[in-house]
N, C-alpha and C positions, 0 to 999 in steps of 0.2 A: 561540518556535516552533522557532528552525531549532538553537536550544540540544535540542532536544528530540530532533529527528530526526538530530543527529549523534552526540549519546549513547547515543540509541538503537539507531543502524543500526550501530555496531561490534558488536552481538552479529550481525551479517553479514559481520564480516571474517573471510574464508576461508571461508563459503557462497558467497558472491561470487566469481567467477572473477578472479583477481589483474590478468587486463589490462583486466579491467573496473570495478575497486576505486581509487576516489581517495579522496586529502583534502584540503579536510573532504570528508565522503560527498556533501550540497550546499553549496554556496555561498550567499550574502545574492543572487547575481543570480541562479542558478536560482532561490531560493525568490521571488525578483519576477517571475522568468520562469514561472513557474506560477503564481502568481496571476492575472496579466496575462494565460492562457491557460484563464482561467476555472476553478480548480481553487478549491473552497470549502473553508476550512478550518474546521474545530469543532474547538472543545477541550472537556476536560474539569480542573476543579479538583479539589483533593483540600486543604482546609484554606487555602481563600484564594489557592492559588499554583497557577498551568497545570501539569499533571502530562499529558498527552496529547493531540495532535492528530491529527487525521483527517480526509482531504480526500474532495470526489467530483466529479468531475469531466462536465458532460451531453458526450458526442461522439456525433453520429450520431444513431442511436436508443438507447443504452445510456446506464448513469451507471457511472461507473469509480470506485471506493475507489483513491484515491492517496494515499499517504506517512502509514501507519496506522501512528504509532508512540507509547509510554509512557517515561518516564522508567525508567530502569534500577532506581532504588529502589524505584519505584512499580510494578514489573510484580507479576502474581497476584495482583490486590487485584480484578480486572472488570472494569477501566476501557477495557479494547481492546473487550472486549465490549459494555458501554455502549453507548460512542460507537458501535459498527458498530450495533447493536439500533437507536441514534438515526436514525442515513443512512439506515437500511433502511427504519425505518417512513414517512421521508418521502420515499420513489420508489416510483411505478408502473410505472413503464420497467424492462425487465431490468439487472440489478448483475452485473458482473464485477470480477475482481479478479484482478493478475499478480502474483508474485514469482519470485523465483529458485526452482528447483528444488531447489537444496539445503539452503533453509531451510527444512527436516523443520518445524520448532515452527512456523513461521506459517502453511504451509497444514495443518496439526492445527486451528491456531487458528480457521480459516474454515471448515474441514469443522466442528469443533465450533458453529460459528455459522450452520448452515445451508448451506453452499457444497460445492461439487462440481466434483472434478477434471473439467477437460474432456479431452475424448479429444486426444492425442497430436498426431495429424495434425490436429485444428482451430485448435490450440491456434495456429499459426504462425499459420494465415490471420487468426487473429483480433486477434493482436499488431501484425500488419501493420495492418489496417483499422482498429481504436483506438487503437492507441500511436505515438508516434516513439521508435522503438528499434533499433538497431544491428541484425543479423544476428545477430552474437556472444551477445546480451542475446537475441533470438530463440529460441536454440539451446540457451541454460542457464534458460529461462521455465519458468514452467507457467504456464494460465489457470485460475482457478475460476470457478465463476459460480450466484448463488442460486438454490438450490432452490427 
């Protein structure tokens, strides 16, 4: 898995704001520290070998899409699709989803999956009340959240 999401998430380096961009993108103890913080992860294979994972995480009364990433060789094959079609189908509870603002392709990818930008000024409050997240990370977000 976290071979996964660090391969992956460089197609975010420099959508990422630079003081908020490390490496690797997570660590082996963030990805235990999100496990540990109840975040469920699925994968998907593609000929025997994990090719993408995707978390969701219950806080509050929402379920949050956390750390939705594919294999670099593996992307445009459906596989981000899939997996979100899978999480989707199994909540009744409202679905949101953050990323950075300036990753133009991934909120394409969630509007094409059903998702919708939320308005501007809720977008903070909402980062604050489901996520732990910096200000900085606040301020370069967006939220989606399923139609």
């Amino acid at each position: 898995m976290l071979r996964i999401i660090n391969s992956a998430a460089e197609k975010y380096r420099g959508a990422i704001p630079e003081d908020c961009w490390h490496d690797p993108y997570m660590s082996a103890n963030e990805l235990a520290g999100e496990i540990g913080a109840s975040v469920e992860f699925w994968g998907a294979e593609l000929d025997a070998a994990l090719v993408g994972v995707m978390g969701v995480q219950q806080v509050l009364d929402v379920d949050l899409i956390r750390h939705a990433y594919v294999r670099p060789e593996a992307q445009a094959r459906g596989i981000g699709g899939l997996l979100l079609a899978r999480l989707c189908s199994q909540r009744s509870r409202p679905i949101l989803v953050g990323t950075w603002a300036a990753a133009t392709w991934a909120i394409r990818f969630y509007e094409r999956h059903g998702f919708g930008l939320v308005a501007r000024d809720e977008t903070a409050n909402l980062l604050r009340k489901y996520w732990t997240v910096s200000p900085r990370q606040i301020e370069t977000s967006v939220v989606l959240r399923k139609l």
